[in-house]
MIDOSE-751568 format. One record per residue (C-alpha): residue number from 1; x, y, z. Coordinates in Angstrom, 1 decimal. Each point is the difference from the previous one (the first is absolute). Last residue first. Example, Ala and Ser with C-alpha at 12.3 -4.5 7.8 and 13.67 -1.06 7.14 Angstrom:
<nodes>
2/13.7/-1.1/7.1 $
1/-1.4/-3.4/0.7 $
</nodes>
This chain:
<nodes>
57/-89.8/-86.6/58.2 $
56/2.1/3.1/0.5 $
55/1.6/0.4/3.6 $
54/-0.3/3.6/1.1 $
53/2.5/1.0/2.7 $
52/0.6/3.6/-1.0 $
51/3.9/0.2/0.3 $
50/0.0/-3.8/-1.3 $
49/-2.2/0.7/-3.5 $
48/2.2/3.2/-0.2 $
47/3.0/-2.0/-0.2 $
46/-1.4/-2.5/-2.6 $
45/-1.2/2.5/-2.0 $
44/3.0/1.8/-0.1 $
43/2.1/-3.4/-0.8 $
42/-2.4/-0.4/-3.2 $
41/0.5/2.9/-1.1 $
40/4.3/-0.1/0.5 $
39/-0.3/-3.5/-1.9 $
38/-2.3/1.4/-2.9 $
37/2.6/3.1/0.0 $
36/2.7/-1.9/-1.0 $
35/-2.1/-2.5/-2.4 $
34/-1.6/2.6/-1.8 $
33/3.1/2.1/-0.5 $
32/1.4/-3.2/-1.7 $
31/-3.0/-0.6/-2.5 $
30/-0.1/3.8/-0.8 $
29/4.0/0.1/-0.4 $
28/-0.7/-2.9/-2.5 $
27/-3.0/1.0/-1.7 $
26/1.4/3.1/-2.0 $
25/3.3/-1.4/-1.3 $
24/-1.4/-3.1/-1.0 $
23/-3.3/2.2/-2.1 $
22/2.7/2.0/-1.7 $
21/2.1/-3.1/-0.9 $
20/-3.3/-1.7/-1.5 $
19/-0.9/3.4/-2.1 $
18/3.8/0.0/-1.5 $
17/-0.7/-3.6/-2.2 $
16/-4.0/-0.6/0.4 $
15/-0.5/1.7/-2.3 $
14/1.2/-2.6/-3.2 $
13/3.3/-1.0/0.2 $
12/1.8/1.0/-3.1 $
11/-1.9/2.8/-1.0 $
10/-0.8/1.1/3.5 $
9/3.9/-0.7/0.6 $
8/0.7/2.5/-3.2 $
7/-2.1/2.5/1.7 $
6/1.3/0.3/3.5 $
5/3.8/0.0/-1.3 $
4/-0.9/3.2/-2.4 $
3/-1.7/1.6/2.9 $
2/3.1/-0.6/1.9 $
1/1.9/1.7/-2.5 $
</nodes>
């Protein structure tokens, strides 16, 4: 049945019907995992910069 659903919105819609939901549900976790762990990088980095002193120029 869901087969028959994909294909009559191809028909109606073109491809771009189930693909674009596919591609939504795949980015967003990505995107918000990103920006999580992006933060908790970046806060390392900063840490470790302090523990060995370095300044970056």
């Amino acid at each position: 049945m869901c087969k028959a659903v994909a294909e009559d919105e191809v028909e109606e819609e073109g491809e771009t019907g189930i693909n674009t939901g596919i591609l939504y549900l795949m980015v967003v976790p990505y995107i918000v995992l990103f920006i999580v762990f992006r933060k908790k990088i970046f806060g390392f980095l900063k840490d470790l910069k302090k523990a060995t002193g370095k300044s970056s120029t």
